[in-house]
C-alpha positions in Angstrom: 0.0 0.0 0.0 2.9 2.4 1.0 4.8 1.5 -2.6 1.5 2.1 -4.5 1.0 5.5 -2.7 4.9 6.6 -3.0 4.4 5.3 -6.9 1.3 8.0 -7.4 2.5 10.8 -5.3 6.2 10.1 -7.3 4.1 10.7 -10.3 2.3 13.1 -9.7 5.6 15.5 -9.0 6.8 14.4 -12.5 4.0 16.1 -14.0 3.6 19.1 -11.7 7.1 20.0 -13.2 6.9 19.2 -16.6 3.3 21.6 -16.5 4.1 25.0 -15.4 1.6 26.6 -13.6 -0.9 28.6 -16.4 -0.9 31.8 -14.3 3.0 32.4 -13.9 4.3 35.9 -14.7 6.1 36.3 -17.9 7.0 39.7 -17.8 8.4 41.7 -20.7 9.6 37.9 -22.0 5.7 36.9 -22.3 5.7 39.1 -26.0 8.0 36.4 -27.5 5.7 33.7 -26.1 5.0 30.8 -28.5 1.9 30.0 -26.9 -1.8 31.4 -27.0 -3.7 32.2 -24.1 -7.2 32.0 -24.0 -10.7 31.6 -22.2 -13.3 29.3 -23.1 -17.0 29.5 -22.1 -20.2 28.4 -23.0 -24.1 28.3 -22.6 -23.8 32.0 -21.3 -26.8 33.2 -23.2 -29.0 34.2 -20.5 -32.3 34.7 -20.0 -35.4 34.8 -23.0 -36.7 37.7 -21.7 -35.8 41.0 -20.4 -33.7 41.7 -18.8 -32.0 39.2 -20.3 -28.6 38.6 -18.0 -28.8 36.4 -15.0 -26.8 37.3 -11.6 -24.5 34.1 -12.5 -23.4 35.4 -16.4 -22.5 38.7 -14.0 -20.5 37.0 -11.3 -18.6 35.2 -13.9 -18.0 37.9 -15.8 -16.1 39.3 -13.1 -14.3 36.4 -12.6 -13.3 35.6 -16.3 -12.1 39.6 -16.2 -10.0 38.6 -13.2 -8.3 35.1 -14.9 -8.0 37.4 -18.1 -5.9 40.3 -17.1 -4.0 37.1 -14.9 -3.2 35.5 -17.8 -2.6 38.2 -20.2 -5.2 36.5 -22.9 -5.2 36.8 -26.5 -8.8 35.8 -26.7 -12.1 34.7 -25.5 -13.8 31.2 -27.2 -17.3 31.3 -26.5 -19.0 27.2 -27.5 -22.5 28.4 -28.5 -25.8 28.5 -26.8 -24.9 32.3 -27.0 -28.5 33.4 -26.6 -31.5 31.5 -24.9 -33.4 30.2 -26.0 -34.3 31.0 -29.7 -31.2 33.2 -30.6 -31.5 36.3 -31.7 -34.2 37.7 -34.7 -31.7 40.4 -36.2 -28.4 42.2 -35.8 -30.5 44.7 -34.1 -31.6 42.7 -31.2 -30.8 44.2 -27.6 -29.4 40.9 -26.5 -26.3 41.7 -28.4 -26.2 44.7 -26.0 -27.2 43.6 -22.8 -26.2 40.1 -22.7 -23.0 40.7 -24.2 -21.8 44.1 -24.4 -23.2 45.2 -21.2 -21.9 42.6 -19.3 -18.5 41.5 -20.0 -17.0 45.3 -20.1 -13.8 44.5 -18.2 -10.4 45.8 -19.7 -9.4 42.6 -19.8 -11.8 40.9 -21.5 -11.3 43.7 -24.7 -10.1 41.3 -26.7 -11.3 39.4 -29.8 -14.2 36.4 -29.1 -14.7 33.8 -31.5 -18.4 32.5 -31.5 -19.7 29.6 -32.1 -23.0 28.8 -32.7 -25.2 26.5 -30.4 -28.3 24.7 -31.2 -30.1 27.7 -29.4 -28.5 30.3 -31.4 -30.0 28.0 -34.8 -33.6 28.0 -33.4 -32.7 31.9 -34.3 -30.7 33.3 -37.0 -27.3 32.6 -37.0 -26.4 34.9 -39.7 -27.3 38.0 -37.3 -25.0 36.7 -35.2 -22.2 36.6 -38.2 -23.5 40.1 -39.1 -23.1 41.3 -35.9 -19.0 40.9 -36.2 -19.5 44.3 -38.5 -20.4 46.3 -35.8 -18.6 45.2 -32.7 -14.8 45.3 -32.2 -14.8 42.2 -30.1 -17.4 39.8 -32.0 
């Protein structure tokens, strides 16, 4: 039991040191990284009526801003299911304002987002959504 748990613990070390930690400081060397940096989230498309953004899309908001100036990230990747529950109608729907632009307004989180879209976002019309990319500088 001792040899089994040595074995494990012996292992795990390995690959604590092979993984650096993904919040280390790179200083002025992090602009010659060769790695990108990024955040990841989906199903944050809130609510179907107004006012649309939930008290949990807010909280992590605030707590993606706080992993994002952290890391220094290039980007954001958001997986779809971007509004709930029948997309949006037109690149003139609010949502695009208040469950997007209104609520991830951090510094840090100014940076490009990729969208994808989820099988909510298809009950609506996705090409809004592409549309949309013409008049934000983050979408």
């Amino acid at each position: 039991m001792a040899f089994a748990l040595l074995t494990i613990l012996s292992a795990a070390v390995s690959v604590t040191h092979c993984y650096p930690a993904a919040f280390q400081d790179l200083g002025e060397s992090g602009r010659n990284r060769t790695s990108i940096r990024f955040l990841a989230v989906g199903d944050w498309g809130g609510l179907p009526y107004p006012p649309y953004v939930t008290a949990v899309q807010k909280t992590t908001a605030q707590e993606m801003s706080k992993v994002a100036e952290q890391m220094g990230i290039d980007f954001v990747l958001a997986l779809g299911d971007n509004f709930y529950y029948k997309g949006v109608d037109s690149v003139d729907s609010p949502r695009f304002q208040e469950t997007f632009e209104s609520v991830y307004t951090a510094k840090s989180l100014r940076v490009p987002w990729y969208l994808l879209a989820g099988n909510h976002d298809h009950a609506g019309n996705v090409k809004a959504q592409i549309e949309y990319s013409q008049r934000s500088d983050r979408w």
